[in-house]
C-alpha positions in Angstrom: 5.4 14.2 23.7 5.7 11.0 22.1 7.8 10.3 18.8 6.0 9.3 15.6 6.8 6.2 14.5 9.1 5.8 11.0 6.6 3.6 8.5 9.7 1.9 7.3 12.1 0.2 9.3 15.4 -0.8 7.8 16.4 -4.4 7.7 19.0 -4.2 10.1 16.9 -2.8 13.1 14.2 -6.3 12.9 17.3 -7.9 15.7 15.2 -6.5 18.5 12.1 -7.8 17.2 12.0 -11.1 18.7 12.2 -10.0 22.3 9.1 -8.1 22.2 5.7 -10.3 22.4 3.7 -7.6 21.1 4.8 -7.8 17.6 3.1 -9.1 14.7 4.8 -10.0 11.6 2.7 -10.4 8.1 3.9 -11.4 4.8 1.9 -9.6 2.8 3.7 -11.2 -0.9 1.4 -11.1 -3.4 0.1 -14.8 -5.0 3.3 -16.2 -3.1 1.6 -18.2 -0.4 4.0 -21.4 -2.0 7.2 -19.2 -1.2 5.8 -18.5 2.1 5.3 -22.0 2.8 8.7 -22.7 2.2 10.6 -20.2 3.6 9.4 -16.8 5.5 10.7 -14.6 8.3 10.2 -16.6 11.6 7.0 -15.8 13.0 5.4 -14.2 10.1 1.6 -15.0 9.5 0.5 -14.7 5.8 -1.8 -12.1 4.6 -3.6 -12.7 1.3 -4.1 -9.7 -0.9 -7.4 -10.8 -2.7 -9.2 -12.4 0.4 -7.7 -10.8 3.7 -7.0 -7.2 2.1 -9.6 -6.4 -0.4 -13.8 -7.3 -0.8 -13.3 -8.3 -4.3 -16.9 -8.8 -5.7 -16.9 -6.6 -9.2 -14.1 -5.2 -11.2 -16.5 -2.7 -12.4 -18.0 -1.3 -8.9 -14.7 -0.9 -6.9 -12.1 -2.2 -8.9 -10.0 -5.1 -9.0 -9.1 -4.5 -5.3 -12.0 -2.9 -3.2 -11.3 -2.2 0.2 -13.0 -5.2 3.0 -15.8 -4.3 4.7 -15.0 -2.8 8.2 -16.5 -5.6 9.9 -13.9 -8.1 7.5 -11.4 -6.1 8.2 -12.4 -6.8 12.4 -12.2 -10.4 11.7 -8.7 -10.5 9.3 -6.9 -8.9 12.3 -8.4 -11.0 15.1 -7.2 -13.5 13.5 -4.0 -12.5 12.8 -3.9 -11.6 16.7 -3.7 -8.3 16.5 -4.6 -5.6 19.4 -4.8 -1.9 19.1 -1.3 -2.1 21.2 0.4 -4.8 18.5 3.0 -3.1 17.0 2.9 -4.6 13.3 5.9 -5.3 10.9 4.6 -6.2 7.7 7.1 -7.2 4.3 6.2 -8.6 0.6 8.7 -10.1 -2.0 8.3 -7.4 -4.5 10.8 -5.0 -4.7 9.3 -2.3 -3.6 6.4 -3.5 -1.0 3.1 -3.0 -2.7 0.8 -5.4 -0.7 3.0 -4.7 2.6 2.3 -0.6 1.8 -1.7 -1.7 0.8 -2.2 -3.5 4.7 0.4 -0.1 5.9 -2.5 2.3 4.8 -5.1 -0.2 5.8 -4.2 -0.3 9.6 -3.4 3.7 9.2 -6.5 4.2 8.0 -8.6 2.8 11.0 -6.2 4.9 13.7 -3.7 1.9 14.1 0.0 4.2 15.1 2.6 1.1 15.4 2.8 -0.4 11.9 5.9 -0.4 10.2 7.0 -1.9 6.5 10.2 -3.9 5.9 12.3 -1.6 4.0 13.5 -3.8 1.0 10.9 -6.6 2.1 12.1 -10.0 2.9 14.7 -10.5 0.4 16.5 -7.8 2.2 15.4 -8.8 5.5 17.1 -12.0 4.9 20.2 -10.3 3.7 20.3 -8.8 6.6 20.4 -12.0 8.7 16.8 -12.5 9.9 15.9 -15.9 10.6 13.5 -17.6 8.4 11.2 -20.9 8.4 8.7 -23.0 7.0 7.2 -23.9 10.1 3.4 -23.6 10.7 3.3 -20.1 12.7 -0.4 -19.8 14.9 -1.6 -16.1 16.0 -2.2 -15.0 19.6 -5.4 -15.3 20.5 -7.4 -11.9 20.9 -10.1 -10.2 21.2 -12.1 -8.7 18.5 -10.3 -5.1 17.1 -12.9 -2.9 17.5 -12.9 -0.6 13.9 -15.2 2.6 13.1 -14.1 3.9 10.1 -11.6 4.4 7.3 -10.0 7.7 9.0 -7.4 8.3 5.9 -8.7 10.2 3.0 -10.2 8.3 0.2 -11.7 9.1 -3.3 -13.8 7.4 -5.6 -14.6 7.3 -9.6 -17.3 11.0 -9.2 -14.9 12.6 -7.6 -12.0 12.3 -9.6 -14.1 12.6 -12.9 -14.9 15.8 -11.4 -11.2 17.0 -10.5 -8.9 15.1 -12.6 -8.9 18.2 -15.5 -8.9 20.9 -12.6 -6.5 23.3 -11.9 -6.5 22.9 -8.4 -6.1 19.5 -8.0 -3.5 17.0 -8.9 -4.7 12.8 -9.8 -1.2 11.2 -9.7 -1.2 7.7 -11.2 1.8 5.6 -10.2 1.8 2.9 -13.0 4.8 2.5 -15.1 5.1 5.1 -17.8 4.5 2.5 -20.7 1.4 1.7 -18.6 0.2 5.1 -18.2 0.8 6.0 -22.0 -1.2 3.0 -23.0 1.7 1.3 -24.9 1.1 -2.0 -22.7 -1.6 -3.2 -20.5 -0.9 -6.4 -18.3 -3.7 -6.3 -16.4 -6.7 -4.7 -17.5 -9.1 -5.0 -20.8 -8.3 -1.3 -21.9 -4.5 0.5 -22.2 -4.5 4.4 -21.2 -5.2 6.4 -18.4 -7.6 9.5 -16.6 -7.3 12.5 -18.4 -5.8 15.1 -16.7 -3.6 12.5 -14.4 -0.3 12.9 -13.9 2.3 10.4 -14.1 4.9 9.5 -11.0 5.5 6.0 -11.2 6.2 4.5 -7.8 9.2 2.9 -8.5 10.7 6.4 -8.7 10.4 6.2 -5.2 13.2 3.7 -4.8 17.1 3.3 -5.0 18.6 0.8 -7.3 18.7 -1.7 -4.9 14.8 -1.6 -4.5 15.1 -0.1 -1.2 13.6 3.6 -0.2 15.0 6.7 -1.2 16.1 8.8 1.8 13.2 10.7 3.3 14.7 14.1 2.7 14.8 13.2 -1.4 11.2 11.4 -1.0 10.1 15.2 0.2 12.3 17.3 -2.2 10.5 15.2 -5.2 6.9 15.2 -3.8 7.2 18.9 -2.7 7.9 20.5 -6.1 5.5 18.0 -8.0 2.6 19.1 -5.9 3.7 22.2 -4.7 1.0 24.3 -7.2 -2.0 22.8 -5.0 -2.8 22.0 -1.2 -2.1 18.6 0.2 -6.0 17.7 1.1 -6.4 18.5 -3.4 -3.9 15.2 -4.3 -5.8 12.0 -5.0 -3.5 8.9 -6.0 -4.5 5.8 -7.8 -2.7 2.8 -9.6 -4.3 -0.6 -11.2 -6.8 -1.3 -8.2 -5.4 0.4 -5.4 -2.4 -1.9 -4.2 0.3 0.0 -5.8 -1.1 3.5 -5.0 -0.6 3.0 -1.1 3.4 2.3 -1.8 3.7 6.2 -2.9 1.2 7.1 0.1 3.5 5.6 2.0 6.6 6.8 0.4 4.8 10.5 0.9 4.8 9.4 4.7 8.0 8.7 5.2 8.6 12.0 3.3 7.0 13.8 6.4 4.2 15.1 3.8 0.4 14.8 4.5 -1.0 11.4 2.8 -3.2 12.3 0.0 -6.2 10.6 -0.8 -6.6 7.2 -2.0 -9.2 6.5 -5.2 -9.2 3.0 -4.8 -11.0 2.1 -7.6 -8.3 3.2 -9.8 -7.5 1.8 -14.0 -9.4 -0.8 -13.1 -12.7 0.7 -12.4 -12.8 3.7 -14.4 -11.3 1.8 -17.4 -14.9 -0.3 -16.8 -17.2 2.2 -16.6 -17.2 4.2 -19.7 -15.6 7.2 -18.4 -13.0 9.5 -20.6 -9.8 8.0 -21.2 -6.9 9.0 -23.5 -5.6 6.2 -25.0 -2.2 5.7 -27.5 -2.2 7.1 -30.1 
């Protein structure tokens, strides 16, 4: 019987990394490609949130960070040089791993087992002693990565205007509480959220240090919040579907069923003149 693998690995376990030639490193940092170019972990190829991990087109049909196309999707990990055997480490610089967690669900979704996310992300991976560089890193060459579907439960805007108000099933947005109560809005053109959403924010998932809380915890917390509906009834969203993944992955770890990603998230159903309630 083989041994799931953990969807975090802790900074001190990357030592081994190097002697295996079937591992692929990505720095996934968000809008840091000039901190990559000057320093990332050796042998890490950089994966670009807006072009390599989402089909952005319009805000309004998909959000500000639409899944790629299947066949995109194909080509990003060809180039990358990955296989269906790679085993895949990916890290960001945000505490936390947002974009790492978004390419985590990505390659989970499309049956992809070895994929693992730097616990802490680089910052802690350096701590930790990795080596780093500013060299030019160039992929193995592959073949294409043959893909058939997005296998991980998804949502999208009629569903969830459907369910969010439901008994039965739970909408858990993982924005920031002043986010969620539509005090501030960074981001977006319009400050609230879904009615009938629940709020978790995702950094209660982590420590003080900005590293994962122990899985045990992760499945104490997630347990009692959802505990009034069945696992295939929990649909999570954020902004545009980056931050939603880190608490799908946190659920994971947890050794919980992964709930359904709504993708579209604020960021489409704030554009589309849905119900909202707003401050105030």
């Amino acid at each position: 019987m083989s041994i799931k693998l953990s969807p975090i690995i802790k900074p001190a376990e990357l030592t081994w990394l190097n002697q295996d030639e079937e591992i692929v490193i990505i720095d996934a940092s968000a809008g840091s490609k000039e901190r990559y170019d000057e320093q990332h972990l050796a042998g890490a190829l950089f994966a670009d949130v807006n072009n390599d991990l989402a089909n952005i087109v319009d805000f309004a049909v998909g959000g500000r960070h639409p899944l790629p196309t299947l066949e995109q999707f194909t080509l990003v990990l060809q180039r990358f040089g990955i296989t269906k055997d790679t085993h895949v480490i990916v890290y960001d610089d945000k505490n936390g791993g947002n974009a790492a967690a978004r390419l985590w669900w990505m390659l989970k979704a499309i049956g992809h087992e070895k994929v693992q996310v730097i616990d802490g992300g680089f910052q802690a991976a350096v701590k930790a002693g990795f080596p780093t560089t500013n060299k030019i890193e160039i992929p193995k060459a592959v073949e294409k990565y043959e893909i058939t579907a997005w296998n991980l439960p998804l949502s999208d805007i009629n569903e969830v205007e459907k369910v969010a108000k439901t008994d039965d099933y739970i909408v858990i947005d993982v924005r920031d509480a002043n986010r969620f109560a539509g005090l501030t809005e960074p981001i977006d053109l319009i400050a609230g959220h879904i009615p009938g959403a629940t709020n978790i924010p995702f950094t209660e998932n982590l420590d003080a240090t900005g590293a994962f809380l122990a899985p045990e915890i992760l499945k104490e917390k997630y347990a009692a919040a959802l505990s009034h509906v069945l696992p295939e009834n929990v649909i999570a969203h954020c902004g545009s579907g980056i931050t939603a993944c880190h608490t799908l992955l946190a659920m994971d770890y947890a050794g919980l069923p992964i709930p359904k990603l709504y993708v579209g998230s604020w960021s489409e159903w704030s554009r589309n003149n849905k119900e909202m309630v707003l401050a105030g």
